[in-house]
C-alpha positions as a LaTeX table, in Angstrom:
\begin{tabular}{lrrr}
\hline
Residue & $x$ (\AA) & $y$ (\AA) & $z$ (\AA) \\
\hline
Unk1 & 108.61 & 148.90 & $-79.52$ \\
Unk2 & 111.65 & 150.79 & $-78.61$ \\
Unk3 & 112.67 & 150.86 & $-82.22$ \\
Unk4 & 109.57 & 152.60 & $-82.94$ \\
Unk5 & 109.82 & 155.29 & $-80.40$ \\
Unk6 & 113.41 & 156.00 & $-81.51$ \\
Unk7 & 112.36 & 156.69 & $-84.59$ \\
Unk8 & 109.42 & 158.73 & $-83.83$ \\
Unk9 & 111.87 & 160.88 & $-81.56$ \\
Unk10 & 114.47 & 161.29 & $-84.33$ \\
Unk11 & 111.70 & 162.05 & $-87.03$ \\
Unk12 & 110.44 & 164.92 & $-84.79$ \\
Unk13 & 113.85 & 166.12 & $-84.21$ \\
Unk14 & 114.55 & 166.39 & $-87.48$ \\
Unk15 & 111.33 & 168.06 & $-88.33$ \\
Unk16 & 112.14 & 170.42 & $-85.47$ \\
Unk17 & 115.77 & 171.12 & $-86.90$ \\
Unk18 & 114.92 & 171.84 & $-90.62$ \\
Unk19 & 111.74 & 173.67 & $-89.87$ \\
Unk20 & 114.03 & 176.08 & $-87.56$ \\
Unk21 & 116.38 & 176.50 & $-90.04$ \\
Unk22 & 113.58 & 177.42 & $-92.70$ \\
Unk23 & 112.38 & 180.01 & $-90.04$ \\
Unk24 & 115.80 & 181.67 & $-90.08$ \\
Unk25 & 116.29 & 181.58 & $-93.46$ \\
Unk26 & 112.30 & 183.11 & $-94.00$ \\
Unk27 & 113.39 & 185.89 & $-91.46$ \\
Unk28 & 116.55 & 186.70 & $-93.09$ \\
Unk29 & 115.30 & 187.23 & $-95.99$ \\
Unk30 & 111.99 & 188.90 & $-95.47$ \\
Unk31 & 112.42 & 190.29 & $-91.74$ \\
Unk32 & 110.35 & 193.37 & $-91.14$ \\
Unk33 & 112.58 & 194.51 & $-88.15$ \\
Unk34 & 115.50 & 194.95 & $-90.22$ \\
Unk35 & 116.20 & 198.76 & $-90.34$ \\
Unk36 & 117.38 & 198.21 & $-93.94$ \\
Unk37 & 115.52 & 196.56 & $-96.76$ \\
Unk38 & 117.93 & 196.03 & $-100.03$ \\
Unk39 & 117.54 & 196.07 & $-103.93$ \\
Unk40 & 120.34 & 196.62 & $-106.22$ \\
Unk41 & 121.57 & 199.95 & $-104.78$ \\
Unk42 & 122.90 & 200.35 & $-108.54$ \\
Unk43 & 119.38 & 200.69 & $-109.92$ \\
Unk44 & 117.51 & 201.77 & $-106.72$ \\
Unk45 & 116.55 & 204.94 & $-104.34$ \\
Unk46 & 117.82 & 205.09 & $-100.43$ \\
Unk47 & 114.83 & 206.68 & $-98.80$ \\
Unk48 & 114.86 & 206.47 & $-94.81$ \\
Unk49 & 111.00 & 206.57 & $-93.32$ \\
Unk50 & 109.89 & 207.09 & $-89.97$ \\
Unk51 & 106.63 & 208.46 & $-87.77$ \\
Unk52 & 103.34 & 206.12 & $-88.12$ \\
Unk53 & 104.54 & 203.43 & $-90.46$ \\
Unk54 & 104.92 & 199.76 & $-89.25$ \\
Unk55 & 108.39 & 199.51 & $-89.88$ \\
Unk56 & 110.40 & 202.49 & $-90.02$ \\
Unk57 & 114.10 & 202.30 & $-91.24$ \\
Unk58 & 116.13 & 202.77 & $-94.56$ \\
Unk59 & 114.76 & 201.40 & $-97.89$ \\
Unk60 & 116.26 & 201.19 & $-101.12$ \\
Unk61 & 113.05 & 201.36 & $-103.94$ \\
Unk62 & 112.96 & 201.55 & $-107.12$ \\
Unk63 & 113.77 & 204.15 & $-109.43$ \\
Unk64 & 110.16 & 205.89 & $-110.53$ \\
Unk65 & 108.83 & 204.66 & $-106.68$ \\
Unk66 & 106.47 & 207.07 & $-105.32$ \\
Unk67 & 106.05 & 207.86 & $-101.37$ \\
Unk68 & 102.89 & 205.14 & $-101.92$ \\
Unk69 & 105.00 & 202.89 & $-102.49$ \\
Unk70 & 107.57 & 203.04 & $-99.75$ \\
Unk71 & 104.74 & 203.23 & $-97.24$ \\
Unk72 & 103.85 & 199.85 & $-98.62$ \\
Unk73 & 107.64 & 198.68 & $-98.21$ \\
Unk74 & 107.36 & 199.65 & $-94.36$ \\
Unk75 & 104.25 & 197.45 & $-94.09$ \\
Unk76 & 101.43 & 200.64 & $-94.35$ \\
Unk77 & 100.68 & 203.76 & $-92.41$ \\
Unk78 & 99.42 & 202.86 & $-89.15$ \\
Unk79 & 95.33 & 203.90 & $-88.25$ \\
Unk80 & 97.34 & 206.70 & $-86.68$ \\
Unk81 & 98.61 & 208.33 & $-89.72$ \\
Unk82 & 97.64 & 211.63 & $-90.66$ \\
Unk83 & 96.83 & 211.67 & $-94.65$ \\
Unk84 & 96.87 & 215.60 & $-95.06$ \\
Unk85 & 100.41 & 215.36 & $-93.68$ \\
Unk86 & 101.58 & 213.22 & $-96.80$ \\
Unk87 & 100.87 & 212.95 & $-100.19$ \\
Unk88 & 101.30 & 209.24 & $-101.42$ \\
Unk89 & 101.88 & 210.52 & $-105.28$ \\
Unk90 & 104.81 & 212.22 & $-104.59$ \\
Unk91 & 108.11 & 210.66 & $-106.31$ \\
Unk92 & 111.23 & 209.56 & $-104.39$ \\
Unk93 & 114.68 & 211.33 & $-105.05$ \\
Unk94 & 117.40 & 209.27 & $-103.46$ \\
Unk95 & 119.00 & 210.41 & $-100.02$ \\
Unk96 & 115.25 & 212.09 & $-98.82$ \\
Unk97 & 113.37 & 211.29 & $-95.40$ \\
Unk98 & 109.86 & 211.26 & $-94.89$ \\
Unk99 & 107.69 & 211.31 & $-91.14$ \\
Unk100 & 104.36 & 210.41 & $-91.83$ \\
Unk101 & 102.81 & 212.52 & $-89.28$ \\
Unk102 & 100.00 & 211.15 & $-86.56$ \\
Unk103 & 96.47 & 211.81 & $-86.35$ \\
Unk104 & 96.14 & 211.92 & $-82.55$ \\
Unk105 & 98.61 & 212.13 & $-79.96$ \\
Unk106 & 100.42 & 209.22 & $-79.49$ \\
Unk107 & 101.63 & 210.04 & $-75.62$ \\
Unk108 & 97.56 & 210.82 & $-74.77$ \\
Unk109 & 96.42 & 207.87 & $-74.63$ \\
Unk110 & 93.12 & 209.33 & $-73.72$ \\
Unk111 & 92.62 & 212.07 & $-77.03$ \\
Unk112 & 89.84 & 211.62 & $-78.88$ \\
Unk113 & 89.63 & 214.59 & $-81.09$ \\
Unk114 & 92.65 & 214.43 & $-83.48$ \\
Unk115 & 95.50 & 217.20 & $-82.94$ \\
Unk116 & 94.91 & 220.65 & $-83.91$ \\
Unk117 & 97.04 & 221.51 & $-87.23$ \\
Unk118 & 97.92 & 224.05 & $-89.50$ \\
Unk119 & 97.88 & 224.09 & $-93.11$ \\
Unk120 & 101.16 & 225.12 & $-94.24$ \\
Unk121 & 100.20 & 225.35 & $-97.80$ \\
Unk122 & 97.22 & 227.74 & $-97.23$ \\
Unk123 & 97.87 & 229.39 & $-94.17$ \\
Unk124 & 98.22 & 233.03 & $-93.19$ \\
Unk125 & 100.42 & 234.63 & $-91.09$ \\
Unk126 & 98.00 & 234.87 & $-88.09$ \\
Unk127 & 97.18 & 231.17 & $-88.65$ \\
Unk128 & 101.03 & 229.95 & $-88.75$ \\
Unk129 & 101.41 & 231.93 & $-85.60$ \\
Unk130 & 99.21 & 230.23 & $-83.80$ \\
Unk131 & 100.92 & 227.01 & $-83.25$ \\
Unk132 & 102.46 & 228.78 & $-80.05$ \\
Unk133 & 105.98 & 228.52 & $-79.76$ \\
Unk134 & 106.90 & 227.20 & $-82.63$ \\
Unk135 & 106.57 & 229.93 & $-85.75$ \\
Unk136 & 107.29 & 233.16 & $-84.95$ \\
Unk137 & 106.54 & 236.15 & $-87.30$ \\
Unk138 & 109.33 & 236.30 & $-88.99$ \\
Unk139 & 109.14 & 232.34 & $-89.14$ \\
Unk140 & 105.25 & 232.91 & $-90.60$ \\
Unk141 & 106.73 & 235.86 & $-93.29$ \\
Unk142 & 109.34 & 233.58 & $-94.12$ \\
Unk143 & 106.91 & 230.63 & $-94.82$ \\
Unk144 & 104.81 & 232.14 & $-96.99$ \\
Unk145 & 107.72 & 233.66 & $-99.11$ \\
Unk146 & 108.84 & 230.25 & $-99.66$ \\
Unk147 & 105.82 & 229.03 & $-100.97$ \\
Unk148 & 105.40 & 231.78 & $-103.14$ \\
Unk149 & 108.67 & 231.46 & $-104.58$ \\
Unk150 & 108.85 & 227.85 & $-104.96$ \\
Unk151 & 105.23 & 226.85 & $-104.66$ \\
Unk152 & 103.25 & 224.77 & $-102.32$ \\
Unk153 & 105.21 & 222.51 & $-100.10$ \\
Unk154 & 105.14 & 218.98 & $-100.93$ \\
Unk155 & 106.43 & 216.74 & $-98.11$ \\
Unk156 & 106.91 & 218.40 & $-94.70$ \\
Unk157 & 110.44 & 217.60 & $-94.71$ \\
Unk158 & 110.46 & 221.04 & $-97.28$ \\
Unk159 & 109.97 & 223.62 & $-94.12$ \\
Unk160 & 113.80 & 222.62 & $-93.41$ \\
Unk161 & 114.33 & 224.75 & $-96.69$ \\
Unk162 & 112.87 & 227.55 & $-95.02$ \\
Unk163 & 114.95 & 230.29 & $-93.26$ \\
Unk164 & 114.78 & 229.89 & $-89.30$ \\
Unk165 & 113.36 & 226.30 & $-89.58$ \\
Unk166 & 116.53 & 223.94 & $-88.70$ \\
Unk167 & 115.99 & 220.29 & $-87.57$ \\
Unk168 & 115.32 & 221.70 & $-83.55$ \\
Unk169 & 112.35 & 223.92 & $-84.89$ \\
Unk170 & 110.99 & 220.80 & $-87.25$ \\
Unk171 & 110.42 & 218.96 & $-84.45$ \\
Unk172 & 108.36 & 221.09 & $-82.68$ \\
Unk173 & 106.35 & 221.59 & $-85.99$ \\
Unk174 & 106.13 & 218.38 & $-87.53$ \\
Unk175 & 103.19 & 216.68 & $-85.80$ \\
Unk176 & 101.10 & 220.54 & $-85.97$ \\
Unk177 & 101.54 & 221.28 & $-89.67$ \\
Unk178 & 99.65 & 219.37 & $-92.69$ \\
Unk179 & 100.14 & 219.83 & $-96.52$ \\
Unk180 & 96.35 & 220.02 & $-97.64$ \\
Unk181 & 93.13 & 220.16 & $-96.53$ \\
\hline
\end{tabular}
């Protein structure tokens, strides 16, 4: 009898052993907290990702990957995501960011109507304005130069290319501004 329990006790302890070590070896390899997910970095694009994704952090894609297919690296845009603030067609350049914008405010836990936002592609001056304290009118001129010059803005990370808009004024804009209707 005390054979038998013995052996029952070291059969579940070695169960218990190898299917921890399986576990860590599964999360190693596939662990969705890690800030950095790896491919060859020969034959691959470093993208970092952050805003309403399930896993924000660096990524390293394929070459050809589009911004659809780093939001399905980070494990999908949350419910929260904004899609006019995105555009999942665009293709990845190595060394770029993206925020994937939200939908509602996330510190209101009480908003029900989504957050008020501009257009930045369409927009005119008066319109850019009025996300108070953020564009200014020479900000708003300046805006709408760029895209004339260069054309519609494609990611939102672009209005750092815009005279006047550093990382500080970004910020402020990100969460207000969207890239099409």
């Amino acid at each position: 009898m005390y054979k038998t329990i013995l052996i029952i006790i070291a059969i579940t302890m070695i169960v218990i052993i190898a299917m921890a070590v399986v576990d860590k070896v599964s999360n190693d390899i596939t662990d969705p907290t890690s800030s950095v997910r790896s491919l060859s970095q020969d034959d691959s694009l470093q993208i970092t990702i952050t805003g309403e994704v399930a896993h924000t952090g660096v990524y390293y894609m394929p070459l050809r990957s589009t911004l659809g297919d780093l939001c399905l690296s980070a494990g999908g845009v949350s419910s929260n995501a904004d899609g006019k603030a995105y555009n999942t067609g665009y293709l990845l350049k190595s060394k770029q960011t993206f925020y994937i914008a939200p939908l509602y405010d996330n510190g209101d836990t009480c908003q029900v109507s989504p957050i008020n936002k501009v257009n930045v592609n369409t927009a005119d001056k008066a319109t850019l304005m009025s996300i108070v304290k953020v564009f200014s009118s020479s900000i708003a001129d300046k805006i709408i130069a760029y895209r004339t010059a260069n054309g519609q803005f494609t990611r939102l990370e672009d209005l750092e290319s815009v005279g006047d808009i550093g990382p500080a004024t970004f910020e402020k804009c990100k969460n207000l501004v969207t890239l099409h209707e």
